[in-house]
C-alpha positions in Angstrom: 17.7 22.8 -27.2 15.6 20.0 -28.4 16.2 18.0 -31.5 13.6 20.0 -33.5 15.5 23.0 -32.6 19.1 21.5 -33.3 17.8 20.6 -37.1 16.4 23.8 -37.5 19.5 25.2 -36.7 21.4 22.6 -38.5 19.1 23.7 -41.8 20.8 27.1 -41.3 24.3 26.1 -41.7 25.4 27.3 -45.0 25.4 25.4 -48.0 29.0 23.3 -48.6 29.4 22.7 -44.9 30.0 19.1 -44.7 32.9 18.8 -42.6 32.5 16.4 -39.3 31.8 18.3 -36.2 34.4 16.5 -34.4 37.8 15.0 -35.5 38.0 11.8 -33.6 35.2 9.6 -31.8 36.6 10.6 -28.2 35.4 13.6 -28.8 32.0 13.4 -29.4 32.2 11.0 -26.5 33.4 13.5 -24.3 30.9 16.2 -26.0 27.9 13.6 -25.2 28.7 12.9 -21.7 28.9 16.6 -20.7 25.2 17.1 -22.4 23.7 13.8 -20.2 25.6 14.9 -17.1 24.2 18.6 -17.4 20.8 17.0 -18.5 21.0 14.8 -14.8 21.6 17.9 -13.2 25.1 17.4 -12.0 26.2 21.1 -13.2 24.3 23.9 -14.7 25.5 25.8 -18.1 26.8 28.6 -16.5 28.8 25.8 -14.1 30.0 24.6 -17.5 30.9 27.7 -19.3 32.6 28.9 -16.4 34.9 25.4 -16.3 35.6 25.5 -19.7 36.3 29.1 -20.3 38.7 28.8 -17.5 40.4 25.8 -19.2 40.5 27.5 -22.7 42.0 30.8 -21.3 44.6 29.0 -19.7 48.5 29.5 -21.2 49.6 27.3 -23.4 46.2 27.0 -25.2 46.3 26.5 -29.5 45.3 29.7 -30.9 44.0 28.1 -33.8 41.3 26.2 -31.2 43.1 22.5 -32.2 43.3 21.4 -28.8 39.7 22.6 -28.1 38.2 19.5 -27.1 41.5 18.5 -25.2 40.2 21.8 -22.7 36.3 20.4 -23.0 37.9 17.1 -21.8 39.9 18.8 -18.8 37.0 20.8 -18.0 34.7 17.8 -17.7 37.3 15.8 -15.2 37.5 19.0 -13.2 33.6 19.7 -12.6 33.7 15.9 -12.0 36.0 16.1 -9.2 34.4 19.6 -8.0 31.0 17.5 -7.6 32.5 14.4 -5.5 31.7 12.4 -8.3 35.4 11.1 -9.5 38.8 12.6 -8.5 41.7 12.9 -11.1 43.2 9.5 -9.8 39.6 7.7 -10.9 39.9 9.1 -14.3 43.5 8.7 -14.9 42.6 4.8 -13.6 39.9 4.1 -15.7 42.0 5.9 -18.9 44.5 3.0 -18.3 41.6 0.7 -18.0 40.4 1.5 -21.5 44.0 1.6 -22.9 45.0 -1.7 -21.8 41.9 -2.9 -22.9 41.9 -1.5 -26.2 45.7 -3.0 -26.7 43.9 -6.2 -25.7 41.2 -6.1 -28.1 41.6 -8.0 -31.3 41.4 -5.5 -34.5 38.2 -5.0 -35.6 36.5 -6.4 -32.7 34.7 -3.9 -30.0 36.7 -2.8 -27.0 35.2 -3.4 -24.0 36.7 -2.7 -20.5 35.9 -6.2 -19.7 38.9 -7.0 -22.3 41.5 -5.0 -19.6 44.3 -8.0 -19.0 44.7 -6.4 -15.7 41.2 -5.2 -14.3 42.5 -4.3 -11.1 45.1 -2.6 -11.6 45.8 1.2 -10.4 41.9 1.2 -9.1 40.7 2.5 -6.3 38.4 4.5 -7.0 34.3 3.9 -7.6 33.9 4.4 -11.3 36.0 1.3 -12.4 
């Protein structure tokens, strides 16, 4: 879909519907990434559906669709893995990276990675 399609569709919506399409910044993130990594060829939609039908079927899952993006996240990680492009351990590292960074950062100011007191730790992998 291009962006004259997506406001064309967008002018459909009904009137009154104002509400943010996502609850918190991670997940448009997370929503934006899956788009640019399709759009680079790393997985087809179908390759996507599939992983994230999977992870929304799976027990345990909100039936009110809450945790939603929680399953789009876990979906992403996993077709990253599948594809050789980062394992669980890369993520999970580079999470930590961000967290300590972000507990570093100064209120108000930008986190950056570069702000990570500890830059080297629980790395191994290529993406940090």
């Amino acid at each position: 879909m291009n962006r004259r399609e997506a406001n064309s569709h967008a002018a459909m919506l009904p009137a009154g519907v104002d509400a943010p399409v996502f609850a918190e910044p991670w997940q448009a993130t997370a929503f934006a990434m899956t788009v640019a990594l399709h759009d680079k060829g790393l997985f087809s939609w179908s390759e996507w559906a599939d992983a994230l039908s999977a992870e929304v079927k799976r027990p345990g899952a909100a039936s009110d669709g809450h945790d939603y993006y929680e399953h789009w996240l876990a979906a992403l990680e996993k077709l990253l893995s599948a594809k050789g492009v980062a394992g669980k351990g890369d993520v999970d590292a580079l999470a930590a990276a961000w967290e300590r960074a972000a507990h570093a950062t100064p209120h108000g100011k930008p986190v950056l990675l570069q702000n990570d007191p500890s830059p080297t730790e629980g790395r191994g992998g290529r993406i940090g």
